[in-house]
N, C-alpha and C positions, 0 to 999 in steps of 0.2 A: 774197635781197637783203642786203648789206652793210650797218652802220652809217653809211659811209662816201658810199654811193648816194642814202641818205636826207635829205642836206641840200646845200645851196648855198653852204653857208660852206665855201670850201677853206684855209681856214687851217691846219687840221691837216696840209697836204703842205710845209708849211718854215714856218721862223723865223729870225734872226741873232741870235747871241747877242753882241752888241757887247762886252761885260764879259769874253770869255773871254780870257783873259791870252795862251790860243795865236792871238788874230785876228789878221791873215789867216793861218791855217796853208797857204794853198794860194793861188799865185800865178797872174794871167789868168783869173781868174773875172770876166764881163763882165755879170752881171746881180745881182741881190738875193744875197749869200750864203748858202747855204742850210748851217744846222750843225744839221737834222733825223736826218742821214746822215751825225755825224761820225766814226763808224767803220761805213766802210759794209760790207752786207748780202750785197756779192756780195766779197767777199774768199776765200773758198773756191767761187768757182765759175766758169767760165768767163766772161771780160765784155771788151769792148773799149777797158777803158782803157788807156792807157799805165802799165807797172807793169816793174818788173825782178824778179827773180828772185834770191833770198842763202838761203846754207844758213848757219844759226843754228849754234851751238856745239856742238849737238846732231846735225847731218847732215841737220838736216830742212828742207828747203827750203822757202819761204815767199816770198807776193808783199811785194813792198815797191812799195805804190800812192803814194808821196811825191809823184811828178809827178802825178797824175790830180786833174782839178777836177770829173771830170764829176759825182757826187751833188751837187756844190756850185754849179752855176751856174744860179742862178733856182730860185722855190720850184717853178712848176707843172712846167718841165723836168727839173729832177733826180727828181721825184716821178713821170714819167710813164716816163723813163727805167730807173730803179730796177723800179718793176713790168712792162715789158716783157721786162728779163732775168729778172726771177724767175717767170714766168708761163711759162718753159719753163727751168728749171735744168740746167745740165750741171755737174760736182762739174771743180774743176780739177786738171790730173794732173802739176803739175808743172811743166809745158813755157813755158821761154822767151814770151815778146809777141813774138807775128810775124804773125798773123792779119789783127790788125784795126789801122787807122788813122784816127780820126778824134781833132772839136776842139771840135765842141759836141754835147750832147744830141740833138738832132734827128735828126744823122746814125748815131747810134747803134741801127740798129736790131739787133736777133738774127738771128742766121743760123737759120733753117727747118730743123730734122734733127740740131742738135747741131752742133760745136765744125768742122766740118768743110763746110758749110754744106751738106749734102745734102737733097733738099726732101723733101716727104713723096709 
């Protein structure tokens, strides 16, 4: 059992930190701001946000998630969200957003098999 199973306060899956000089960093968040996830978790692995692609001065290419609200919209959505991709990780390889489309959390779910949606 988890820490996390053993209670009913879910306040620990977000907060807004009103004060932070970057609020709102992330535009068309429609519920509670959530800045639990403000550098999120799945930035090195495969995820369905909206994110582009830039090679740094170095040649090494990197997601630039600027557009993506989804860890930020609502505490219990971005929280339920976040642990459904990380519950099966695929490392990201680089490759351009062209998978996935979606606009809130809920629609977010992981493809079964990895980056390529093969089931088991």
């Amino acid at each position: 059992m988890e820490p996390k199973d053993s209670t009913r306060n879910e306040a620990f899956k977000g907060f807004t930190n009103d004060a932070c000089p970057f609020m709102p960093c992330h535009q068309g968040v429609k519920r509670e701001f959530n800045c639990l996830f403000c550098y999120c978790p799945l930035i090195a692995y495969e995820c369905p946000g909206p994110y582009r692609v830039i090679t740094d001065r170095h040649g090494m290419r990197r997601k630039d998630c600027s557009p993506c609200n989804l860890p930020h919209n609502g505490y219990l959505q971005s929280w339920s969200f976040i642990q459904k991709w990380l519950e099966r990780p695929v490392l990201w390889d680089g490759h351009e957003q062209t998978r996935y489309q979606v606009d809130l959390p809920e629609d977010a779910e992981p493809r079964r098999g990895g980056p390529q949606g093969e089931t088991d």
